[in-house]
MIMI-823906 format. One record per residue (C-alpha): residue number from 1; x, y, z. Coordinates in Angstrom, 1 decimal. Example, Ala and Ser with C-alpha at 12.3 -4.5 7.8 and 13.67 -1.06 7.14 Angstrom:
% MIMI-823906
@resi:1 east:12.3 north:-4.5 up:7.8 .
@resi:2 east:13.7 north:-1.1 up:7.1 .
//
This chain:
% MIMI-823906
@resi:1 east:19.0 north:-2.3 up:-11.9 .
@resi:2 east:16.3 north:-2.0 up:-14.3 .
@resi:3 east:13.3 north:-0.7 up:-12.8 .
@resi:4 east:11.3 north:2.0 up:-15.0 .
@resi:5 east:9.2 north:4.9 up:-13.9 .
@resi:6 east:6.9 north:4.2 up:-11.0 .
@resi:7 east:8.7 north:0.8 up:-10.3 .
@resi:8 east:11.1 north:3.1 up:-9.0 .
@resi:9 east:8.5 north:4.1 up:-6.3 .
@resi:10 east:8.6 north:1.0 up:-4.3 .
@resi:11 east:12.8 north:1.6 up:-3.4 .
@resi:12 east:11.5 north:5.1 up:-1.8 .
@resi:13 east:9.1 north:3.0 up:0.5 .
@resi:14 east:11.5 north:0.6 up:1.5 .
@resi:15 east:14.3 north:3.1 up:2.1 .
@resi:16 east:11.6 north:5.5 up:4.2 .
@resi:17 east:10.6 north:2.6 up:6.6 .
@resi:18 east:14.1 north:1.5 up:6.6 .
@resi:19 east:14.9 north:4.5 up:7.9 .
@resi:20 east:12.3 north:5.2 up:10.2 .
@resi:21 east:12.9 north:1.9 up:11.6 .
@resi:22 east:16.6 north:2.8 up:12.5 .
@resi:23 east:15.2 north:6.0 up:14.5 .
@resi:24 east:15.0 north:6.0 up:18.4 .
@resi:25 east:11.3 north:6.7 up:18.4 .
@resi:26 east:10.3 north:4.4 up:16.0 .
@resi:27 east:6.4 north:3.1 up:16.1 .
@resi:28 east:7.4 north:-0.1 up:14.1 .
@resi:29 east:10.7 north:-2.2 up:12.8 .
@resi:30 east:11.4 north:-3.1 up:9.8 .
@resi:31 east:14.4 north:-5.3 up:9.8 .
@resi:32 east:13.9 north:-6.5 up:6.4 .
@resi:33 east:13.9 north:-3.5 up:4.5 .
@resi:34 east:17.0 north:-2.0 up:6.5 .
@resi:35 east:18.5 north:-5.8 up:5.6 .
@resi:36 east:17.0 north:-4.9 up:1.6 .
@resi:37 east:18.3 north:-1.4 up:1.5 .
@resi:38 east:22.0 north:-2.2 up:2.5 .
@resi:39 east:21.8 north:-4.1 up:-0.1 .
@resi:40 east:20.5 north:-2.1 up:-3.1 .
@resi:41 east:22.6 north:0.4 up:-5.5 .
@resi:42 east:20.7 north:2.8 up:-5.9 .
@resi:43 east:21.2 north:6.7 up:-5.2 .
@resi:44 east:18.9 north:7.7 up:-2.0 .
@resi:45 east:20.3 north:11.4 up:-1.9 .
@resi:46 east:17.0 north:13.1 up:-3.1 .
@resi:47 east:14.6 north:10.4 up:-1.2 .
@resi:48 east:16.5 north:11.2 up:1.7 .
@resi:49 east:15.8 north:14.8 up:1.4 .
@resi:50 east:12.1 north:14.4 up:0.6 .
@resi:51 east:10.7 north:14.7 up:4.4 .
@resi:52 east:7.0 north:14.9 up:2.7 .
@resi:53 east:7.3 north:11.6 up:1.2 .
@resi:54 east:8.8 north:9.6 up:3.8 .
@resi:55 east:6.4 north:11.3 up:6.6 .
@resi:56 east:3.3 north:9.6 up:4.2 .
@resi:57 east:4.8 north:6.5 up:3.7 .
@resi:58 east:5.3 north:5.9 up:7.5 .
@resi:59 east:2.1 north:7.7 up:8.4 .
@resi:60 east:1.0 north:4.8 up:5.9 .
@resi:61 east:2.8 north:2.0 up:6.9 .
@resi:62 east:1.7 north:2.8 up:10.8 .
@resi:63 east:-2.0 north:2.8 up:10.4 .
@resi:64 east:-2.1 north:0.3 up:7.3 .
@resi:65 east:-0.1 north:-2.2 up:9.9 .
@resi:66 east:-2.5 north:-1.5 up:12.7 .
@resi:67 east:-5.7 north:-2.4 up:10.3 .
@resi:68 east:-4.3 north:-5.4 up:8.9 .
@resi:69 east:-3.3 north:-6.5 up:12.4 .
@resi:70 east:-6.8 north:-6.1 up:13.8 .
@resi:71 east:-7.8 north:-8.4 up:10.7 .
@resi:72 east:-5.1 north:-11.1 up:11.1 .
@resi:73 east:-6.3 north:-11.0 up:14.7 .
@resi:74 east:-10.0 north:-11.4 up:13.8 .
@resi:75 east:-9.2 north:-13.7 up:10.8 .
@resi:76 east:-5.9 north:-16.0 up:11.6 .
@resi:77 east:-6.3 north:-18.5 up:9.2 .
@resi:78 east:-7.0 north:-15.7 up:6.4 .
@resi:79 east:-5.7 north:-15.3 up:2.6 .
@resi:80 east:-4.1 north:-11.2 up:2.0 .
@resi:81 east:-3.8 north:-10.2 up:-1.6 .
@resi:82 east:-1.5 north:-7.6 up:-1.6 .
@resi:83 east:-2.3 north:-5.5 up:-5.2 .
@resi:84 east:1.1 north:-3.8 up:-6.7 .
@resi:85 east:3.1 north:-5.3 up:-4.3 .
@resi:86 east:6.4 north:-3.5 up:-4.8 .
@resi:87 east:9.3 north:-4.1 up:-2.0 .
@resi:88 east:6.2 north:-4.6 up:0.7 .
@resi:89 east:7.3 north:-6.3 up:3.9 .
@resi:90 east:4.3 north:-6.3 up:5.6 .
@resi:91 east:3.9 north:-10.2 up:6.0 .
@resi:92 east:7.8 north:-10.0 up:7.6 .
@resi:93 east:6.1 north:-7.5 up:10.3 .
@resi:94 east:2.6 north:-9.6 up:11.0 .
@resi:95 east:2.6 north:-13.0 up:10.1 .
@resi:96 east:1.1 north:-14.9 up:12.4 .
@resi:97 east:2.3 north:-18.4 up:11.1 .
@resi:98 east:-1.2 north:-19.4 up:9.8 .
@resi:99 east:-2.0 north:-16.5 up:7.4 .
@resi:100 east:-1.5 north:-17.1 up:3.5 .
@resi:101 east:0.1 north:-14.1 up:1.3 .
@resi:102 east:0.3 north:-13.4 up:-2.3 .
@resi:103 east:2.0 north:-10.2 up:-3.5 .
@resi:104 east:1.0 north:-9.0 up:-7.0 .
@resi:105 east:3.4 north:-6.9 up:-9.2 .
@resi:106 east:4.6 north:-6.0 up:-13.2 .
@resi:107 east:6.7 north:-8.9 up:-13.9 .
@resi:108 east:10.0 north:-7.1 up:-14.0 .
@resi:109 east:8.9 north:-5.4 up:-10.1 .
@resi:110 east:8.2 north:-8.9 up:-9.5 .
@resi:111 east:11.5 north:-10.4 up:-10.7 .
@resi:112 east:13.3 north:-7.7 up:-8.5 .
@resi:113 east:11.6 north:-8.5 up:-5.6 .
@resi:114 east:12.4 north:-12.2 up:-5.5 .
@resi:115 east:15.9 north:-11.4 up:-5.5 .
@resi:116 east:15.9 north:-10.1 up:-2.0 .
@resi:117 east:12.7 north:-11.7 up:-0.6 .
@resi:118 east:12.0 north:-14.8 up:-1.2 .
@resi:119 east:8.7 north:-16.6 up:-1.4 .
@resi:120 east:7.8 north:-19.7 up:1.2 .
@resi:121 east:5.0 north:-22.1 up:1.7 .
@resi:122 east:2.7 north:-19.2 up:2.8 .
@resi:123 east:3.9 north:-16.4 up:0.6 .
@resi:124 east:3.9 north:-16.5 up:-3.3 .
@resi:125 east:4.7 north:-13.4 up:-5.9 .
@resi:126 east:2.1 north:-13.8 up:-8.7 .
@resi:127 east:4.3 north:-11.5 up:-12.2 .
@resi:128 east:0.9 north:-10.3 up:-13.1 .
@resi:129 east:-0.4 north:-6.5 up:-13.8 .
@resi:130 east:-3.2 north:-5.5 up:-11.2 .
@resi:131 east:-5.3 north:-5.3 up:-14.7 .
@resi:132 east:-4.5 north:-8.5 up:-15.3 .
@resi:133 east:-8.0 north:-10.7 up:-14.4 .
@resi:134 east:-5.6 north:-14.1 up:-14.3 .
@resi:135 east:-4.1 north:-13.4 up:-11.4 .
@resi:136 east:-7.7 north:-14.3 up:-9.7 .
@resi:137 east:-6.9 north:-17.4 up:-10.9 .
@resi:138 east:-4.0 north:-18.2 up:-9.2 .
@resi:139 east:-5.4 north:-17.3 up:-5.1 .
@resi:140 east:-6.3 north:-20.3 up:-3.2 .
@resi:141 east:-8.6 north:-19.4 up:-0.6 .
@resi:142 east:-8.4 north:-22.0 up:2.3 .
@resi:143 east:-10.9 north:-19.8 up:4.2 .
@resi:144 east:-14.0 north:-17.6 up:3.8 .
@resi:145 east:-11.7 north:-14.7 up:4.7 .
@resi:146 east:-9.8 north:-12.9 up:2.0 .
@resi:147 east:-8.0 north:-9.2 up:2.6 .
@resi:148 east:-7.2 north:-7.0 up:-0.5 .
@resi:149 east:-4.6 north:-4.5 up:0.7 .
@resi:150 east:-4.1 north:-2.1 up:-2.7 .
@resi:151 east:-1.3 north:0.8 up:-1.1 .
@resi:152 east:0.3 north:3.6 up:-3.4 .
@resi:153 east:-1.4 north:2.8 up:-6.6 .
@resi:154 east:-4.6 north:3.5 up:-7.0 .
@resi:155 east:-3.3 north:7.9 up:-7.2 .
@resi:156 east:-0.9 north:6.4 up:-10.3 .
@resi:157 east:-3.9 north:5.0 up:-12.1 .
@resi:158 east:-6.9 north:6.5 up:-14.2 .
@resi:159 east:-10.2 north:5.9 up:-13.2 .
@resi:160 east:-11.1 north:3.1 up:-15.6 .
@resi:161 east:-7.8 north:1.5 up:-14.4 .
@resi:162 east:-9.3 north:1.4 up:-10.5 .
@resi:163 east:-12.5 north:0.6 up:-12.1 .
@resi:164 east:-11.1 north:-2.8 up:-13.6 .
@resi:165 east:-9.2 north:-3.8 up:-10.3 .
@resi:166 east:-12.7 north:-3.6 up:-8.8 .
@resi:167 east:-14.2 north:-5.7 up:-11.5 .
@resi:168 east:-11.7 north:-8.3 up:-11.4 .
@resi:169 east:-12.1 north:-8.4 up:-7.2 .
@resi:170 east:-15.7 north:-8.9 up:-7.8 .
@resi:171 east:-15.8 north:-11.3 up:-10.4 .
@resi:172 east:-13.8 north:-14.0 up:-8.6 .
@resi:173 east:-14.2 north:-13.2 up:-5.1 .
@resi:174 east:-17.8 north:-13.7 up:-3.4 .
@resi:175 east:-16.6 north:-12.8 up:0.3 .
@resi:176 east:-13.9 north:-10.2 up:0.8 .
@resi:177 east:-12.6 north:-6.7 up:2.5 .
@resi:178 east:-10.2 north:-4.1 up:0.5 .
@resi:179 east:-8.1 north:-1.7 up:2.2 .
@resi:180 east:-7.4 north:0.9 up:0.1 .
@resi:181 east:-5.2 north:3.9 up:-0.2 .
@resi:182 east:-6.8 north:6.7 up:-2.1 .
@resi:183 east:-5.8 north:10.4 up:-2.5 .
@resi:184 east:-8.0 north:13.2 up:-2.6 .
@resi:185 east:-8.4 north:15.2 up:-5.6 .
@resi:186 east:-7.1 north:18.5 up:-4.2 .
@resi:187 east:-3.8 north:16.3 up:-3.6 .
@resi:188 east:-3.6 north:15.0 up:-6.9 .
@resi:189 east:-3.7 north:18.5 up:-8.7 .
@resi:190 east:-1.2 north:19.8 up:-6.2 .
@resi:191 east:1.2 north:17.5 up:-4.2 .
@resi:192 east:4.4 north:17.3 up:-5.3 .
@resi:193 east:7.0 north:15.0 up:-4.0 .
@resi:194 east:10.9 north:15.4 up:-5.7 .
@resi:195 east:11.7 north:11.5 up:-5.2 .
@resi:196 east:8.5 north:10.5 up:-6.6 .
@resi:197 east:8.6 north:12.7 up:-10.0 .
@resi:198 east:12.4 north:11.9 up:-10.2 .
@resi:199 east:10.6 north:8.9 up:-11.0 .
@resi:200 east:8.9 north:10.4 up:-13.8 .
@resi:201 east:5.5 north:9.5 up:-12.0 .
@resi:202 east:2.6 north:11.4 up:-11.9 .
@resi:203 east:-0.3 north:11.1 up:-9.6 .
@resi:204 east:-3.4 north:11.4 up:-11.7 .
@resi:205 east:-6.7 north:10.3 up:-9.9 .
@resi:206 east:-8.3 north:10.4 up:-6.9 .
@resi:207 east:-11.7 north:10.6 up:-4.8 .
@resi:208 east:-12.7 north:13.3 up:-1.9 .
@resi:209 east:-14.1 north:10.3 up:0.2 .
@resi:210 east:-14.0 north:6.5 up:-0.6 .
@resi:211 east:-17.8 north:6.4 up:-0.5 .
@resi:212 east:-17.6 north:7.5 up:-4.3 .
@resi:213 east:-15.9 north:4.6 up:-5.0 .
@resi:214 east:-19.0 north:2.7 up:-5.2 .
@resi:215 east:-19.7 north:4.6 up:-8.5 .
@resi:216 east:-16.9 north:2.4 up:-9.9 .
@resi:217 east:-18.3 north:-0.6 up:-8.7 .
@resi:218 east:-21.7 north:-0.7 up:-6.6 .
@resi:219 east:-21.5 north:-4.1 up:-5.6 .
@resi:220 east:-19.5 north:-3.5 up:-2.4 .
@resi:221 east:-19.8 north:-1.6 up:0.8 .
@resi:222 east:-18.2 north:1.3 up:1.9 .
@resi:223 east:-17.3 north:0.9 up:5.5 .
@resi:224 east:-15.0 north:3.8 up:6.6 .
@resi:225 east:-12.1 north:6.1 up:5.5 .
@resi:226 east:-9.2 north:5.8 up:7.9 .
@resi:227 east:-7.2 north:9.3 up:7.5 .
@resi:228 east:-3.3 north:9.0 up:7.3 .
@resi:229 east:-2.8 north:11.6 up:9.9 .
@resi:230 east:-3.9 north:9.2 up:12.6 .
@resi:231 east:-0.6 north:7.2 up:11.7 .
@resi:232 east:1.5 north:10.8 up:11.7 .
@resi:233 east:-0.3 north:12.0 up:15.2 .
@resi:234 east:1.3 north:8.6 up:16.4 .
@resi:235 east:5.4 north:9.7 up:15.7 .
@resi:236 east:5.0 north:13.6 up:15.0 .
@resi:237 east:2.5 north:14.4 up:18.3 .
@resi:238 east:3.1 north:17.8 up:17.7 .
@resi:239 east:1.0 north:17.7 up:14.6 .
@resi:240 east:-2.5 north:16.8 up:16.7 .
@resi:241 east:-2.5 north:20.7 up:16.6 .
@resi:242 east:-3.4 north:21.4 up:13.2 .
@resi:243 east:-4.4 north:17.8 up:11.6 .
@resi:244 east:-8.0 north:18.3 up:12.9 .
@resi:245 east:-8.8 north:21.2 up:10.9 .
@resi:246 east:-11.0 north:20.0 up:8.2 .
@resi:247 east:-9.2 north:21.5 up:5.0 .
@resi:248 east:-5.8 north:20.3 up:6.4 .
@resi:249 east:-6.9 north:16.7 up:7.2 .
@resi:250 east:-9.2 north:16.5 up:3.6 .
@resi:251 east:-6.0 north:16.8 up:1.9 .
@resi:252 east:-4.5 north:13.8 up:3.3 .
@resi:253 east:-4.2 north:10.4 up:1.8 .
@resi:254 east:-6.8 north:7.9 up:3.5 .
@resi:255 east:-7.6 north:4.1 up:3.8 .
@resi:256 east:-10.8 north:3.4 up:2.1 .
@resi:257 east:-12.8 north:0.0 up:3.4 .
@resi:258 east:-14.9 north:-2.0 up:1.3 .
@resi:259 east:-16.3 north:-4.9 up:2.0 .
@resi:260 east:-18.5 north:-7.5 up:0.0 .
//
């Protein structure tokens, strides 16, 4: 294996919805990435230890599911660019047999991907850095409807690093939503997860409410933030008692929506 840094990140995903998926109470399967994670060398002990991390990514992967299912449902015949793909599954959970996929990712995440999911008719892996403007260039839009989903990166990124991604959505694409994760500042400075900086990541940016975002790029519309402790209130109940206080659930990763 040859994965680098935060590369690493996207085989602590995988193995938390793998996991999760192999649980009695689980709010959504995952047979690919228990199929994936069977199949992967690499040493889990940490991850496994690291409740904090694998409570966000399913908090994550629950409400992010949800939202891009209400799309699909409102869009069937739509085109989903999914920014720093990683070990995503997504499409394996909600295709629909009409929708069109892309998954964007470094070249060597990319390379590692396609050697446990393959790409088909509807799904293609684009090897380009979400910097990159020419991976634009390579989306084929066979309706109005395109759907941006940009999960656990923007928090490794700088500011003029989210800026660009925004720039490169607006420059090539006239009609379009972005789902977003973003995490707030006060997370940034203080979160720490032992899988992720066994990584030797660092999250280094982030926004108190996806509104702001629009000082990046004013040409969209903020929508809504969707709170990740709607997708934990689903499998952990017990924690409807304190996610509703307002300094608790402000320090929680959210789904910012944009639309243009």
């Amino acid at each position: 294996m040859n994965l680098e840094g935060v590369e690493k990140t996207m085989l602590l995903t995988l193995f938390a919805k793998a996991q999760h998926s192999q649980k009695k109470n689980h709010k959504f399967y995952d047979q690919k990435a228990i199929e994936i994670i069977s199949k992967i060398d690499y040493d889990f002990t940490v991850t496994d230890s690291d409740t904090k991390m694998k409570y966000g990514v399913i908090s994550r992967t629950i409400v992010l599911d949800d939202m891009v299912s209400e799309y699909i449902n409102k869009n069937p015949h739509s085109t989903i660019v999914n920014i720093a793909s990683g070990m995503d599954t997504r499409f394996n959970r909600l295709d629909n047999g009409l929708i069109r996929w892309y998954n964007i990712d470094l070249e060597n995440s990319a390379n590692f991907r396609l050697q446990y999911i393959q790409d088909t008719d509807r799904v293609k892996t684009l090897a380009y850095s979400a910097m990159d403007s020419k991976w634009a260039d390579e989306i084929k839009i066979e309706s109005g409807n395109v759907l941006f989903i940009i999960e656990g990166l923007s928090m490794y990124l700088t500011e003029e690093e989210n800026r660009d991604i925004l720039k490169i959505i607006d420059d090539n694409f006239r009609h379009c939503t972005i789902f977003e994760e973003i995490m707030p500042p006060i997370s940034v400075k203080n979160v720490k997860e032992k899988s992720v900086e066994e990584t030797n990541s660092k999250f280094i940016w982030g926004v108190k409410k996806g509104e702001e975002l629009l000082k990046l790029n004013p040409n969209f519309r903020w929508i809504k933030d969707v709170n990740l402790f709607d997708g934990m209130n689903k499998f952990k109940p017990i924690t409807r008692l304190f996610t509703w206080i307002p300094f608790i659930r402000n320090s929680m990763d959210y789904i910012a929506v944009l639309k243009k």
